[in-house]
mmCIF file of the N, C-alpha and C atoms, coordinates in Angstrom:
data_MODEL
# 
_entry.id   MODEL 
# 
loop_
_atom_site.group_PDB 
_atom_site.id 
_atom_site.type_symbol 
_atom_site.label_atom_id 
_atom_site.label_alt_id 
_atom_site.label_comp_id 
_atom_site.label_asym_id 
_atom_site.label_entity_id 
_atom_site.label_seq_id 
_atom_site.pdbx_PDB_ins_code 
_atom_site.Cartn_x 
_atom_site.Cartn_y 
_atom_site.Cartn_z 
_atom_site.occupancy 
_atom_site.B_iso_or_equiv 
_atom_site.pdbx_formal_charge 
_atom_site.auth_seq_id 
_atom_site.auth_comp_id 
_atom_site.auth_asym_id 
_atom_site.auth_atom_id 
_atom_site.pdbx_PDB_model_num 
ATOM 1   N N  . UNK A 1 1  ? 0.842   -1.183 0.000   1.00 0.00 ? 1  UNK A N  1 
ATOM 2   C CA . UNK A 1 1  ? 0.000   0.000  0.000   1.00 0.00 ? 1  UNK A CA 1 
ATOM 3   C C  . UNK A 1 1  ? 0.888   1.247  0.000   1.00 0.00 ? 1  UNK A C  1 
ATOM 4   N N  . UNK A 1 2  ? 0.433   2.486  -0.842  1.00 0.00 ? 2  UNK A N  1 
ATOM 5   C CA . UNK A 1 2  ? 1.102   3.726  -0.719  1.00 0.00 ? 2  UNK A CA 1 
ATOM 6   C C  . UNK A 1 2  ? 0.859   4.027  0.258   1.00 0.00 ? 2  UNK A C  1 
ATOM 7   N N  . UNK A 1 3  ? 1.806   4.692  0.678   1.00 0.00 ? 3  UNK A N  1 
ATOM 8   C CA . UNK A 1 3  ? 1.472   6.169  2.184   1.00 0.00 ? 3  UNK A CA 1 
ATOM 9   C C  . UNK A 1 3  ? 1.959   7.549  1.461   1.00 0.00 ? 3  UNK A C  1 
ATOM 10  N N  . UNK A 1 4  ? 1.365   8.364  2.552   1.00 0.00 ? 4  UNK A N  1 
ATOM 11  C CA . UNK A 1 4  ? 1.668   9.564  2.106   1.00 0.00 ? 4  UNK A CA 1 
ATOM 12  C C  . UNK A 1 4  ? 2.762   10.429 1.795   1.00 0.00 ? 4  UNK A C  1 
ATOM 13  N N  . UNK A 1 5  ? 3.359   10.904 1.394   1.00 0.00 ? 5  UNK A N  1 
ATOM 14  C CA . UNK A 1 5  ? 4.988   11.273 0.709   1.00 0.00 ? 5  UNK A CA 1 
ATOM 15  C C  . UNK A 1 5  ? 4.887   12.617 1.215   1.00 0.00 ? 5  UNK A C  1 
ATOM 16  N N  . UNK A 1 6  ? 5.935   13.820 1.386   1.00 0.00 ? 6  UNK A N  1 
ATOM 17  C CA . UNK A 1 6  ? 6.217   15.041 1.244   1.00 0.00 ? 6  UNK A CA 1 
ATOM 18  C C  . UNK A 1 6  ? 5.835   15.632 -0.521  1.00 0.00 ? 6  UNK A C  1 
ATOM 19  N N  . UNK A 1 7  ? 5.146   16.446 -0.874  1.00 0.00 ? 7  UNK A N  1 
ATOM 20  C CA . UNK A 1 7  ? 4.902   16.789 -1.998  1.00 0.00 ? 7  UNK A CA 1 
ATOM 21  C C  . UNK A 1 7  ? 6.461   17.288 -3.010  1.00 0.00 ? 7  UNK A C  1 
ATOM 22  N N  . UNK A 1 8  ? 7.466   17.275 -2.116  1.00 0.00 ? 8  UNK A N  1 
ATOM 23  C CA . UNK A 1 8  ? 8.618   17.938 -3.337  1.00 0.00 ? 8  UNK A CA 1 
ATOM 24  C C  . UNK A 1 8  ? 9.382   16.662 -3.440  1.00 0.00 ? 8  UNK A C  1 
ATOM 25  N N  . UNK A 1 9  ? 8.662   15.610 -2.960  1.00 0.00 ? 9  UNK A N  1 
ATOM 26  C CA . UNK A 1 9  ? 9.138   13.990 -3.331  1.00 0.00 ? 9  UNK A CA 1 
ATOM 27  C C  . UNK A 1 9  ? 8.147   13.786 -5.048  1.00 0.00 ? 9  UNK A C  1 
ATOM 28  N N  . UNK A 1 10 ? 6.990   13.963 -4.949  1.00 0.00 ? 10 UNK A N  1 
ATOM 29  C CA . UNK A 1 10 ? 5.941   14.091 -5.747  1.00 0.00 ? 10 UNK A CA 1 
ATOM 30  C C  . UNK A 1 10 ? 6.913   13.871 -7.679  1.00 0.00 ? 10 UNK A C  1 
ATOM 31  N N  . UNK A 1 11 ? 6.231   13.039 -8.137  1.00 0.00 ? 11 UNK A N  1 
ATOM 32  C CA . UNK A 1 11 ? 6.282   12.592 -9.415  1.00 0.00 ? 11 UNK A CA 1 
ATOM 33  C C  . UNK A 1 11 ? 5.855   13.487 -10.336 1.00 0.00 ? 11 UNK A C  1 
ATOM 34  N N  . UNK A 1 12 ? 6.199   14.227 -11.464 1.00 0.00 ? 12 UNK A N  1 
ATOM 35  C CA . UNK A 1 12 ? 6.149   14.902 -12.605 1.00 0.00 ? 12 UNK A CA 1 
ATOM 36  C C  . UNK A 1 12 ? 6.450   14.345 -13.662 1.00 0.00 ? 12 UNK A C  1 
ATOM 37  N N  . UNK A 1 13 ? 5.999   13.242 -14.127 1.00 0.00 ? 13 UNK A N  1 
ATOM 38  C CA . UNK A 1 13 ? 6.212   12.530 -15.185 1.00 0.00 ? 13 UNK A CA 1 
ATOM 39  C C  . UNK A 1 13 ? 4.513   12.202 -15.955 1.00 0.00 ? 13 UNK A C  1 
ATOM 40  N N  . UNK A 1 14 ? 3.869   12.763 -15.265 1.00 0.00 ? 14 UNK A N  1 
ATOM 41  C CA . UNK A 1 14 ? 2.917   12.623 -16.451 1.00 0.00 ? 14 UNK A CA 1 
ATOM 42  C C  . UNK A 1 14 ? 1.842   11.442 -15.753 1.00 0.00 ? 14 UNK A C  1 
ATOM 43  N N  . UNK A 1 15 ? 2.249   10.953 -14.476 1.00 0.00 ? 15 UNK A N  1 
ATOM 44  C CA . UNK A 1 15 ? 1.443   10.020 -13.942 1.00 0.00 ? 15 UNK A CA 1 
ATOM 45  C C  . UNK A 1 15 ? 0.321   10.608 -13.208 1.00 0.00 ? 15 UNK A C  1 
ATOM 46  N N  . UNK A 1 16 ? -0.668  10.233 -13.072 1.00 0.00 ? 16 UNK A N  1 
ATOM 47  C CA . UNK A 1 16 ? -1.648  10.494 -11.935 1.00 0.00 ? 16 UNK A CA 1 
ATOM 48  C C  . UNK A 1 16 ? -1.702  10.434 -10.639 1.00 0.00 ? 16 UNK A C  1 
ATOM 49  N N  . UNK A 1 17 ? -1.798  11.264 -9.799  1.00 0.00 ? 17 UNK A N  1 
ATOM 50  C CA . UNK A 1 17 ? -1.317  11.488 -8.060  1.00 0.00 ? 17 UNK A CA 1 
ATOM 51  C C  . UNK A 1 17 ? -2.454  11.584 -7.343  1.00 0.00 ? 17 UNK A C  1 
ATOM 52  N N  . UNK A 1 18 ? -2.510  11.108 -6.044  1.00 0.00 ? 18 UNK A N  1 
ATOM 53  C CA . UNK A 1 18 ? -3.384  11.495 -4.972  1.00 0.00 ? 18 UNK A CA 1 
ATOM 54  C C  . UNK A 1 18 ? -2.420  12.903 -4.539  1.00 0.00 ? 18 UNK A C  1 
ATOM 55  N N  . UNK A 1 19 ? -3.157  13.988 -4.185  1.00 0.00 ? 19 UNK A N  1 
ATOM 56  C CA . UNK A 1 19 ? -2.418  15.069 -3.804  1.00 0.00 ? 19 UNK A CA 1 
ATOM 57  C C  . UNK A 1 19 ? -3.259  15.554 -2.413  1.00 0.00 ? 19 UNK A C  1 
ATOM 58  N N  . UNK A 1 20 ? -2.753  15.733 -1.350  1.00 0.00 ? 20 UNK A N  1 
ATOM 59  C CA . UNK A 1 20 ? -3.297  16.475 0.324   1.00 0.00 ? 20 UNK A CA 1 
ATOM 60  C C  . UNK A 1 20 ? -2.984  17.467 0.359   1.00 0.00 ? 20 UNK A C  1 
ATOM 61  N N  . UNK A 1 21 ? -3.874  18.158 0.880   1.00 0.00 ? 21 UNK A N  1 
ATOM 62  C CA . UNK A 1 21 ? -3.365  19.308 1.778   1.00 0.00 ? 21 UNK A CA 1 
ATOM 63  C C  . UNK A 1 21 ? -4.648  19.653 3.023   1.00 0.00 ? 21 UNK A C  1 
ATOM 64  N N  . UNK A 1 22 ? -4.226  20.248 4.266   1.00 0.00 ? 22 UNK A N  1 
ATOM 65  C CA . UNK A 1 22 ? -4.942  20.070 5.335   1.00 0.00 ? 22 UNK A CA 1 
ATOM 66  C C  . UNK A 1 22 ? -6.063  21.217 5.154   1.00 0.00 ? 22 UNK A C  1 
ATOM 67  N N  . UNK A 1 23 ? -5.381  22.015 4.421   1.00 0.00 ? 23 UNK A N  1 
ATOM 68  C CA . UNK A 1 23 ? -6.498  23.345 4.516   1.00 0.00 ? 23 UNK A CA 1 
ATOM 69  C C  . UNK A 1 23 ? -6.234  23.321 2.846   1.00 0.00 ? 23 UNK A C  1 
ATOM 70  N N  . UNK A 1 24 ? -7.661  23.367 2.891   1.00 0.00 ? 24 UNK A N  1 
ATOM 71  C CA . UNK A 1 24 ? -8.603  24.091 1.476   1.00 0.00 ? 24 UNK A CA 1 
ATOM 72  C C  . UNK A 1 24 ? -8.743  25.617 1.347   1.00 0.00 ? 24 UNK A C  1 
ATOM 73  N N  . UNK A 1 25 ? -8.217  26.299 0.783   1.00 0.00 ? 25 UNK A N  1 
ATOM 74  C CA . UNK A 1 25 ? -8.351  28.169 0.498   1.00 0.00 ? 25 UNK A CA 1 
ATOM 75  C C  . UNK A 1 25 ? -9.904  28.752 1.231   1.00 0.00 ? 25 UNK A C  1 
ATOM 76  N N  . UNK A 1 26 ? -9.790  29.377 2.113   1.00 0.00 ? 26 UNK A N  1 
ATOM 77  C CA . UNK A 1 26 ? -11.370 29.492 2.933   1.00 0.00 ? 26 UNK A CA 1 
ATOM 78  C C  . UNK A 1 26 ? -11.915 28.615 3.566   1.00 0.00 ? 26 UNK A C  1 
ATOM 79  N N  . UNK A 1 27 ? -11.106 27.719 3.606   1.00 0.00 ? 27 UNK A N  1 
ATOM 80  C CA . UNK A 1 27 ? -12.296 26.510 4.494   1.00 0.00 ? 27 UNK A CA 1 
ATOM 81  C C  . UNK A 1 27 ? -11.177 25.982 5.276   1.00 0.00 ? 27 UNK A C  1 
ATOM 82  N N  . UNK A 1 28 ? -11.532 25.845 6.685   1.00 0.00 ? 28 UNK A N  1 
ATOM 83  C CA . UNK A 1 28 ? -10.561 24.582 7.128   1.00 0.00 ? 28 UNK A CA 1 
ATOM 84  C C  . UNK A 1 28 ? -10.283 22.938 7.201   1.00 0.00 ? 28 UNK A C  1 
ATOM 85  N N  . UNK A 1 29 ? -11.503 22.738 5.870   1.00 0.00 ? 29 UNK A N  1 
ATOM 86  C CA . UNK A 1 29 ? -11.468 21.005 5.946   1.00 0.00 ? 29 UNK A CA 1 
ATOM 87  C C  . UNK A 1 29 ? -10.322 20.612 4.827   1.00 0.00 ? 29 UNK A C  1 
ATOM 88  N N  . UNK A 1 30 ? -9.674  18.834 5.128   1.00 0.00 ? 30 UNK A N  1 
ATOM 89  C CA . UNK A 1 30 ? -8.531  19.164 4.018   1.00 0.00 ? 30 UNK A CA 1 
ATOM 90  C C  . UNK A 1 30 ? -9.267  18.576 2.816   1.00 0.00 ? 30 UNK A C  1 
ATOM 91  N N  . UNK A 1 31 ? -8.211  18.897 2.008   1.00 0.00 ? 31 UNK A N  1 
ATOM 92  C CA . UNK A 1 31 ? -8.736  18.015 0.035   1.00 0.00 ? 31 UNK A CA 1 
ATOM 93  C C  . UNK A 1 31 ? -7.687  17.342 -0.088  1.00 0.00 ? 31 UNK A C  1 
ATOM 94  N N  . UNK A 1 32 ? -8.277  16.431 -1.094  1.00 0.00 ? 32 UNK A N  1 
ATOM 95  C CA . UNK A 1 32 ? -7.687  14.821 -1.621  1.00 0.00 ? 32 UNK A CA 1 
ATOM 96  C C  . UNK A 1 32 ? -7.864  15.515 -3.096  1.00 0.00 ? 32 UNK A C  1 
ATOM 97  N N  . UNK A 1 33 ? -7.147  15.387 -4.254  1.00 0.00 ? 33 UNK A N  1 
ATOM 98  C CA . UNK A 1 33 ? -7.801  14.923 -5.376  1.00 0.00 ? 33 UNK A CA 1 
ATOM 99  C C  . UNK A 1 33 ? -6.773  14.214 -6.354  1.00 0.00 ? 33 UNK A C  1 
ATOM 100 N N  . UNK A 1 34 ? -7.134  13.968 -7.580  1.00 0.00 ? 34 UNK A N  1 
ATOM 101 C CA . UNK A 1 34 ? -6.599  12.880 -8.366  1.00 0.00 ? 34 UNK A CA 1 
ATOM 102 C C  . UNK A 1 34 ? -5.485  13.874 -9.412  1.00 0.00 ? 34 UNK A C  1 
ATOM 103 N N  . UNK A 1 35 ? -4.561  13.991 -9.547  1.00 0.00 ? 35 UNK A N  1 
ATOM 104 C CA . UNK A 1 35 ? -3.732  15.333 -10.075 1.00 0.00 ? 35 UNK A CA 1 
ATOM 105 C C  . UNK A 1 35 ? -2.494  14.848 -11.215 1.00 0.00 ? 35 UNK A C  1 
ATOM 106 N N  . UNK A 1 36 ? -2.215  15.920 -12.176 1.00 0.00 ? 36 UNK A N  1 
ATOM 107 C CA . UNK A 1 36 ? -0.790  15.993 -12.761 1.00 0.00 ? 36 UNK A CA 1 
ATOM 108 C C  . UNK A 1 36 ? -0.246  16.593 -12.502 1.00 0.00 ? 36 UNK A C  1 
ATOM 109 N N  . UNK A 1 37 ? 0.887   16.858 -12.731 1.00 0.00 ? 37 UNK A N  1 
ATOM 110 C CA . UNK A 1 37 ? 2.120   18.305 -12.901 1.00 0.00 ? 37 UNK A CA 1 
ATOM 111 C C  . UNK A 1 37 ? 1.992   18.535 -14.254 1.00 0.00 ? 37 UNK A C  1 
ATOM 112 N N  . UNK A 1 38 ? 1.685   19.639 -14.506 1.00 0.00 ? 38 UNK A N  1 
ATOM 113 C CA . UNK A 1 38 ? 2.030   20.673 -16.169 1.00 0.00 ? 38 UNK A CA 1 
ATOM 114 C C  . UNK A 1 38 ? 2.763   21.275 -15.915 1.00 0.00 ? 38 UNK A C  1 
ATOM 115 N N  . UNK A 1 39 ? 3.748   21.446 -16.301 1.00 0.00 ? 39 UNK A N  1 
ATOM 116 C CA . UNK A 1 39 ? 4.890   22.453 -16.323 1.00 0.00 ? 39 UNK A CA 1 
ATOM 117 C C  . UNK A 1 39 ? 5.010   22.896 -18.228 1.00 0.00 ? 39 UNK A C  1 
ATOM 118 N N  . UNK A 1 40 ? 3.774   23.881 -18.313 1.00 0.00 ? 40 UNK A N  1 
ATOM 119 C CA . UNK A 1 40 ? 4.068   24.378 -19.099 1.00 0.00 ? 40 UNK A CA 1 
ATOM 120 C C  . UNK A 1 40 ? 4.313   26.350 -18.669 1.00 0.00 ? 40 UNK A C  1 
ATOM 121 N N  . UNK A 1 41 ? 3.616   27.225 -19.161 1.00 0.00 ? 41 UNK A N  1 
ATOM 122 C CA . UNK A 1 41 ? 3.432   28.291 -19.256 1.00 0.00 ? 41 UNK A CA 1 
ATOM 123 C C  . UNK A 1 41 ? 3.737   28.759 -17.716 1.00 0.00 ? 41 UNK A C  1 
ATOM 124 N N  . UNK A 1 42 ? 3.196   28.172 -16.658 1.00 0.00 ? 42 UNK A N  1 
ATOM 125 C CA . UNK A 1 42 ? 3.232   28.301 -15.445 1.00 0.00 ? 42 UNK A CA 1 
ATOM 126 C C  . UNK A 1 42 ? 3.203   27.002 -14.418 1.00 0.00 ? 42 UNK A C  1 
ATOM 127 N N  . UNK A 1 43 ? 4.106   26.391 -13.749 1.00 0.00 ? 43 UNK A N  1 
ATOM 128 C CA . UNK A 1 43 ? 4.058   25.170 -13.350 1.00 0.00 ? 43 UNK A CA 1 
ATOM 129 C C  . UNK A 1 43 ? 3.031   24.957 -12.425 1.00 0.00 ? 43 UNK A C  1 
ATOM 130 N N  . UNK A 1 44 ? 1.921   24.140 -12.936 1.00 0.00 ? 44 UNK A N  1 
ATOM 131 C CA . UNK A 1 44 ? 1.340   23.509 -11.752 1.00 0.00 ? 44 UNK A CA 1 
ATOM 132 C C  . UNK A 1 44 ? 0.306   22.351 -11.639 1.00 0.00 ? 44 UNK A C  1 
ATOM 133 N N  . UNK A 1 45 ? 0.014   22.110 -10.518 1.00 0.00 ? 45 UNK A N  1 
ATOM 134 C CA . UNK A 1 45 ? -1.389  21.000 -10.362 1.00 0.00 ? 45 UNK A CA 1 
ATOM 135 C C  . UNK A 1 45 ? -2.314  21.077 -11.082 1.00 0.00 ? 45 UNK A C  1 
ATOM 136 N N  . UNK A 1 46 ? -2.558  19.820 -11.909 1.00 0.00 ? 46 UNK A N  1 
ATOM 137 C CA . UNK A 1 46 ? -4.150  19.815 -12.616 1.00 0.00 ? 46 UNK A CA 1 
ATOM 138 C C  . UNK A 1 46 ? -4.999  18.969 -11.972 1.00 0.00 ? 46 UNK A C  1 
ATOM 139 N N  . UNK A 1 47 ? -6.458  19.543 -11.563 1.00 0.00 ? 47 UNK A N  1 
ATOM 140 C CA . UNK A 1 47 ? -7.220  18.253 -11.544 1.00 0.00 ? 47 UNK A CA 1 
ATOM 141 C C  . UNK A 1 47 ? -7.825  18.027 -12.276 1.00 0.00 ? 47 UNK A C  1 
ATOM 142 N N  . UNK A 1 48 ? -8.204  16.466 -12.547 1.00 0.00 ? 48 UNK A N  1 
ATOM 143 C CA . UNK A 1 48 ? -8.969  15.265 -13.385 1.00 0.00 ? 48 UNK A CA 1 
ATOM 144 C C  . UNK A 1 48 ? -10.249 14.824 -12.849 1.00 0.00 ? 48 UNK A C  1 
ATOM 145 N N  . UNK A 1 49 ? -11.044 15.060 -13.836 1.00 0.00 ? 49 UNK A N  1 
ATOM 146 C CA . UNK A 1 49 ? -12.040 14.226 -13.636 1.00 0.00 ? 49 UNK A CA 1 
ATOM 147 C C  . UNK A 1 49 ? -12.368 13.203 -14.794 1.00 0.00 ? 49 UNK A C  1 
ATOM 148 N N  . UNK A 1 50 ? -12.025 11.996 -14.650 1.00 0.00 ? 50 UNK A N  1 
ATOM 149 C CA . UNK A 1 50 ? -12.524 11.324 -15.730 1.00 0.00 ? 50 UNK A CA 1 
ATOM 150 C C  . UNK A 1 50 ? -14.027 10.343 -15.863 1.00 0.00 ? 50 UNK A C  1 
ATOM 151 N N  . UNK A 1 51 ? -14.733 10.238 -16.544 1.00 0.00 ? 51 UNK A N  1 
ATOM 152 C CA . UNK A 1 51 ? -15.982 9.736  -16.857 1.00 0.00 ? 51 UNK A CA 1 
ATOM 153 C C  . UNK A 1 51 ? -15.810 9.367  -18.187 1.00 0.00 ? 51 UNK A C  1 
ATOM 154 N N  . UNK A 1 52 ? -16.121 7.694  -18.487 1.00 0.00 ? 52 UNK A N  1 
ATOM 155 C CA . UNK A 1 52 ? -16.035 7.637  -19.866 1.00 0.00 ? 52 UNK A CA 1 
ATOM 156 C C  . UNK A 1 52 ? -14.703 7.665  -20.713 1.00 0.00 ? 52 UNK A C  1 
ATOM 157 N N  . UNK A 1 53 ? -15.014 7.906  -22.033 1.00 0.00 ? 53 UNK A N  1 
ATOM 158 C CA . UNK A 1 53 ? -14.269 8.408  -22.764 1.00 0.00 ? 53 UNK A CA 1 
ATOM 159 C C  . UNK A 1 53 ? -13.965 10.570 -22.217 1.00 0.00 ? 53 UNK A C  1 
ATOM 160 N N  . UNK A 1 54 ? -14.494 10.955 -21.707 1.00 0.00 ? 54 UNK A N  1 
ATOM 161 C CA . UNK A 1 54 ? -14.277 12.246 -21.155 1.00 0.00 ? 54 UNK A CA 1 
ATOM 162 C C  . UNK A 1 54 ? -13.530 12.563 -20.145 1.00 0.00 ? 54 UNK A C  1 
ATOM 163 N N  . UNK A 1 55 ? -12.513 13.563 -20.302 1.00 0.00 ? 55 UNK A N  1 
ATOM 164 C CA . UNK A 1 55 ? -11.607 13.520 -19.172 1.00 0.00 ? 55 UNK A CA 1 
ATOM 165 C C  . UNK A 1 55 ? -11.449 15.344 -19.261 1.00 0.00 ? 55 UNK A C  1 
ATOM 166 N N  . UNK A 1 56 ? -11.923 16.013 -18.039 1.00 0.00 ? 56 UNK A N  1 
ATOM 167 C CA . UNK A 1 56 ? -11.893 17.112 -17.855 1.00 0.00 ? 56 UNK A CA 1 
ATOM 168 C C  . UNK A 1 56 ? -10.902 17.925 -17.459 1.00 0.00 ? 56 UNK A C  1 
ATOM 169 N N  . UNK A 1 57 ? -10.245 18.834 -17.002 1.00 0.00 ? 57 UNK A N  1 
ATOM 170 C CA . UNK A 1 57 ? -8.981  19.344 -15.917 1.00 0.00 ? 57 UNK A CA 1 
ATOM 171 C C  . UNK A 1 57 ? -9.204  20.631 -15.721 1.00 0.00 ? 57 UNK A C  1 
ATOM 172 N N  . UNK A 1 58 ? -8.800  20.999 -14.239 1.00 0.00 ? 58 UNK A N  1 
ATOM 173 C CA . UNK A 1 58 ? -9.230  22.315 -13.789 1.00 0.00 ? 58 UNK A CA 1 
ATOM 174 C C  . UNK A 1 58 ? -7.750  22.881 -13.576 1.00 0.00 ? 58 UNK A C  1 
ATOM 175 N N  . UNK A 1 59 ? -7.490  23.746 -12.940 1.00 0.00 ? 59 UNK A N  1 
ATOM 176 C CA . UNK A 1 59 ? -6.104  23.907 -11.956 1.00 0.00 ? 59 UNK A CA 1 
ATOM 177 C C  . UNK A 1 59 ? -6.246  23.729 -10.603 1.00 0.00 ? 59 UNK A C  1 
ATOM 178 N N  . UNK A 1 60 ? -5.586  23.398 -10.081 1.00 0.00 ? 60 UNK A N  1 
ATOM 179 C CA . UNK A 1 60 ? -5.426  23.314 -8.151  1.00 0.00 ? 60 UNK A CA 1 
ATOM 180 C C  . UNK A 1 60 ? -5.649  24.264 -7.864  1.00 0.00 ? 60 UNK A C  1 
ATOM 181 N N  . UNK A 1 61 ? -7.114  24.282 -6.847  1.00 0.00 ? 61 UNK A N  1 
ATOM 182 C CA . UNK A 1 61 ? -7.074  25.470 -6.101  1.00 0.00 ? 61 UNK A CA 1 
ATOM 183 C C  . UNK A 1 61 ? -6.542  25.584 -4.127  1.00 0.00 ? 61 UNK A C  1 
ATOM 184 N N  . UNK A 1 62 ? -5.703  24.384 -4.629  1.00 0.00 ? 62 UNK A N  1 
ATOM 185 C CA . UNK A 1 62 ? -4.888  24.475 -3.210  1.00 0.00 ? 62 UNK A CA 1 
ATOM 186 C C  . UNK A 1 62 ? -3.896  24.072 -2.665  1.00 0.00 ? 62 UNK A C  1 
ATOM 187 N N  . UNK A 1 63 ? -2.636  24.315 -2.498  1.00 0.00 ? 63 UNK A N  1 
ATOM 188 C CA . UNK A 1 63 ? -1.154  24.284 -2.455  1.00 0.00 ? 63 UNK A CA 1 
ATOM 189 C C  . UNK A 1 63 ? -1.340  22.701 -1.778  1.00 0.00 ? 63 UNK A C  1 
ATOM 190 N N  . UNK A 1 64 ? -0.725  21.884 -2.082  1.00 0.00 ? 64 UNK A N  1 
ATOM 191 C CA . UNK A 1 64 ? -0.550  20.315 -1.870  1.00 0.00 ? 64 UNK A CA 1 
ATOM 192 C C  . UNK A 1 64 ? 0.432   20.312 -1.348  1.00 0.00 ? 64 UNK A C  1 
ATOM 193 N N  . UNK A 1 65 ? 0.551   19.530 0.011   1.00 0.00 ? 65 UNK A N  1 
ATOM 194 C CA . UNK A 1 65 ? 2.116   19.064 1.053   1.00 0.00 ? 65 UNK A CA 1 
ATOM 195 C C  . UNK A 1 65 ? 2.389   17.835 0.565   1.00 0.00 ? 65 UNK A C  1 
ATOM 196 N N  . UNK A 1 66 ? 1.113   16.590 0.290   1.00 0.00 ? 66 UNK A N  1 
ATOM 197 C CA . UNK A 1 66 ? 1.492   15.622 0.623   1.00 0.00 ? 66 UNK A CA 1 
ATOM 198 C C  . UNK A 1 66 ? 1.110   14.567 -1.160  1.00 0.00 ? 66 UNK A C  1 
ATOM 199 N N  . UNK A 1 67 ? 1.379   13.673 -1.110  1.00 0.00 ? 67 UNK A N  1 
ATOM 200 C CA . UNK A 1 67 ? 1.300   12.722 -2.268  1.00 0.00 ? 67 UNK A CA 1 
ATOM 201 C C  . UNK A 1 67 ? 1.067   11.754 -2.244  1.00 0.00 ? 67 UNK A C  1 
ATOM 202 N N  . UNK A 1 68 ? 0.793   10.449 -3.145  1.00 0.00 ? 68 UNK A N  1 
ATOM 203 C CA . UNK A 1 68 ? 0.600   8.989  -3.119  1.00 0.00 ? 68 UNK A CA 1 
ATOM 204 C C  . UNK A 1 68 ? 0.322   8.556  -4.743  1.00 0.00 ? 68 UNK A C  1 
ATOM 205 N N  . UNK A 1 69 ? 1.034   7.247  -4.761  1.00 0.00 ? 69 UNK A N  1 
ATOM 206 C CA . UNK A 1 69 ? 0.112   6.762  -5.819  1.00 0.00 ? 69 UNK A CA 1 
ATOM 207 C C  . UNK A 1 69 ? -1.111  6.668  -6.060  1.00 0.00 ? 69 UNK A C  1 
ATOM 208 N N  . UNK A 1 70 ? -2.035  6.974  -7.147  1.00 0.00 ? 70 UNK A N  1 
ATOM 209 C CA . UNK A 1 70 ? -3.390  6.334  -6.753  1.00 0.00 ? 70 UNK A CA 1 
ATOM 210 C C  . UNK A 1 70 ? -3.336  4.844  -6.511  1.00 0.00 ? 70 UNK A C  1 
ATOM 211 N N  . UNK A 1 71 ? -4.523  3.923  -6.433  1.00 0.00 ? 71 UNK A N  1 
ATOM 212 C CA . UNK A 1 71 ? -4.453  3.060  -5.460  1.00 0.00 ? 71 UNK A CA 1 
ATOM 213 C C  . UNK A 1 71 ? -5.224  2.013  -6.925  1.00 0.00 ? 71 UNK A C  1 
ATOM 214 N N  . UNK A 1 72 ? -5.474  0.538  -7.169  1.00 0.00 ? 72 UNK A N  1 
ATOM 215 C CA . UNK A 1 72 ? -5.382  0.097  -8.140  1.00 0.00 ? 72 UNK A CA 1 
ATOM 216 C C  . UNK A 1 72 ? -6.838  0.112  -8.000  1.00 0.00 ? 72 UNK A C  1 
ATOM 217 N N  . UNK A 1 73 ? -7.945  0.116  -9.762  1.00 0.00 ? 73 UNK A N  1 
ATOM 218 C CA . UNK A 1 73 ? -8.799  -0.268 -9.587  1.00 0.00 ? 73 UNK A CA 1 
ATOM 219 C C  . UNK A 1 73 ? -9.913  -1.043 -8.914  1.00 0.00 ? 73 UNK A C  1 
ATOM 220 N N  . UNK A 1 74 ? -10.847 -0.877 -8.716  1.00 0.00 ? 74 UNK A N  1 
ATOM 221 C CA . UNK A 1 74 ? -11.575 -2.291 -7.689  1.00 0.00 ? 74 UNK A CA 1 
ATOM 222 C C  . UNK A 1 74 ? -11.575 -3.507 -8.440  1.00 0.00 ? 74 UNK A C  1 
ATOM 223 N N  . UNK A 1 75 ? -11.740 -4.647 -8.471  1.00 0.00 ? 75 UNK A N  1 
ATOM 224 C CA . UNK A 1 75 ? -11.933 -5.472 -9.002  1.00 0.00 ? 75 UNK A CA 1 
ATOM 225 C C  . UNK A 1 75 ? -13.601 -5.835 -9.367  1.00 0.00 ? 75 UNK A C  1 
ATOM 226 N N  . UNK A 1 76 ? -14.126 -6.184 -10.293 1.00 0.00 ? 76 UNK A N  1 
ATOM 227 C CA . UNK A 1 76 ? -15.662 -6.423 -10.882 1.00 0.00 ? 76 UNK A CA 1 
ATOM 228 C C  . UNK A 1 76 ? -15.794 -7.359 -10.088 1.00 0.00 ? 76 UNK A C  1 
# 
């Protein structure tokens, strides 16, 4: 099983990440979400939502400490 990593351990290769952080911008509950690194124009976190053939991406709206692999499909 993954555990949680320091985020400047964190993978930039194009893989998909669990990304933490304890505080959410205005709120004090923390966020999880499913993320890349773009390092294009301005380096940073994307989030994913995938459904389908459809796969969406926003930017991070919140500085990430921590990391993990995602975790393997469920089994049917």
């Amino acid at each position: 099983m993954s555990k949680w990593r320091p985020i400047e351990t964190a993978r930039k290769d194009g893989v998909w990440v669990l990304v933490y952080s304890s505080v959410l911008t205005g709120s004090p509950q923390m966020a999880i979400a499913a993320c890349d690194y773009v390092d294009g124009d301005g380096e940073l976190w994307v989030v994913y939502c995938e459904a389908g053939r459809h796969v969406t991406s926003v930017p991070l709206h919140f500085e990430p400490t921590h990391w993990m692999l995602l975790p393997e499909e469920p089994s049917k």
